[in-house]
C-alpha positions in Angstrom: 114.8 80.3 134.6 112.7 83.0 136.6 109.7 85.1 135.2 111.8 88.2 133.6 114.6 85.7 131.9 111.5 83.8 130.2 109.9 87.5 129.0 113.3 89.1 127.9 113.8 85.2 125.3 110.1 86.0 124.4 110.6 89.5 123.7 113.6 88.4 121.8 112.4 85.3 119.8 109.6 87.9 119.1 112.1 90.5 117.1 113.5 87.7 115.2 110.1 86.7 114.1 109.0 90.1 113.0 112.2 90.5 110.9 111.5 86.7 109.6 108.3 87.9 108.7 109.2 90.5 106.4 111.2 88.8 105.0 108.9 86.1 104.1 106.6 88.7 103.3 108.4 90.1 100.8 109.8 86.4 99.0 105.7 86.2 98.8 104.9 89.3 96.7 108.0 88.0 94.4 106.3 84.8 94.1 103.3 86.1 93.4 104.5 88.4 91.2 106.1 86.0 89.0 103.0 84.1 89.0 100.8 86.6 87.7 103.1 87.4 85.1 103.8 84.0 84.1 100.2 83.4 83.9 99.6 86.5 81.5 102.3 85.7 79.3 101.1 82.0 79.0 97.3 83.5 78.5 98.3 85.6 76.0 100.6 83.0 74.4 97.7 80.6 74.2 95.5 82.6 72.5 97.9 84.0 70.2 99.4 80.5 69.3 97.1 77.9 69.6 93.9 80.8 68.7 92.4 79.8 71.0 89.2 81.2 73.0 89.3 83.2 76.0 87.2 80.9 77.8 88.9 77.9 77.7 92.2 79.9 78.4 91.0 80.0 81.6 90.6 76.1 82.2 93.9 74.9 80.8 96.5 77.9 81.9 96.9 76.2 85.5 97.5 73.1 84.0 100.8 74.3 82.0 103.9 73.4 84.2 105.8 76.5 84.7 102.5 78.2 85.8 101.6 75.2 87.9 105.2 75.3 89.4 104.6 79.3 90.6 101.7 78.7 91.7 103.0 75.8 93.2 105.8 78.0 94.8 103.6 81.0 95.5 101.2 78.8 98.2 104.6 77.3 99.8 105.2 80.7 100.4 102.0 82.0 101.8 101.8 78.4 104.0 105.3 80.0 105.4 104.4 83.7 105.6 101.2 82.2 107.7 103.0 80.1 110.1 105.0 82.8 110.7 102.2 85.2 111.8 101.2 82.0 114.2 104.3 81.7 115.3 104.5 85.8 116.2 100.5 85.2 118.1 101.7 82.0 119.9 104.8 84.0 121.4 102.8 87.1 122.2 100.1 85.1 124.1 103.0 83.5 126.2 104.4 87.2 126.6 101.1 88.4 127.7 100.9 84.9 130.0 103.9 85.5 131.7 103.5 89.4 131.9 100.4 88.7 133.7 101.9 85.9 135.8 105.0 88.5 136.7 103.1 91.3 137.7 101.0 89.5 140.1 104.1 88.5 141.8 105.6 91.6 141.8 102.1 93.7 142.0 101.8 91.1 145.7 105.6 92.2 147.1 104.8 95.7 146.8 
């Protein structure tokens, strides 16, 4: 495969992993949104239920099992969202490589 065929799959695994990445993006603020929300309504529901006071809330909410599952779910999501962005520096350090490595020699023919 010659320099400009390796650039143009670079430049195209690239595009995919922008649109990946907002989409991952996106199935992160939903996770996280749920999670907050979760976690609010189990805060509330603790103190309402079980009177209990606001500063041990705060120790036992991330130990209830919906709210450990989101959370759960939410830093899957961010580990995913995060390789992702690797993934998109990885391929544009090999674009930049072979850019480099292309114009030198094409910059040498001239």
């Amino acid at each position: 495969m010659d320099l400009y065929e390796q650039i143009t799959r670079l430049i195209r695994e690239l595009d995919i992993s922008v649109k990946q990445l907002r989409k991952n993006g996106t199935e992160l603020a939903e996770a996280e949104r749920k999670y907050k929300v979760c976690l609010r309504q189990e805060a509330l529901k603790l103190r309402a239920e079980k009177n209990m006071p606001v500063t041990l809330i705060n120790q036992i909410i991330y130990g209830v099992p919906e709210v450990a599952n989101l959370r759960f779910d939410r830093d899957v999501k961010e580990a995913v969202y995060q390789a992702n962005l690797e993934a998109i520096n990885s391929t544009k350090l090999k674009l930049r490589i072979l850019e480099n490595q292309y114009d030198k020699e094409w910059g040498q023919a001239k």
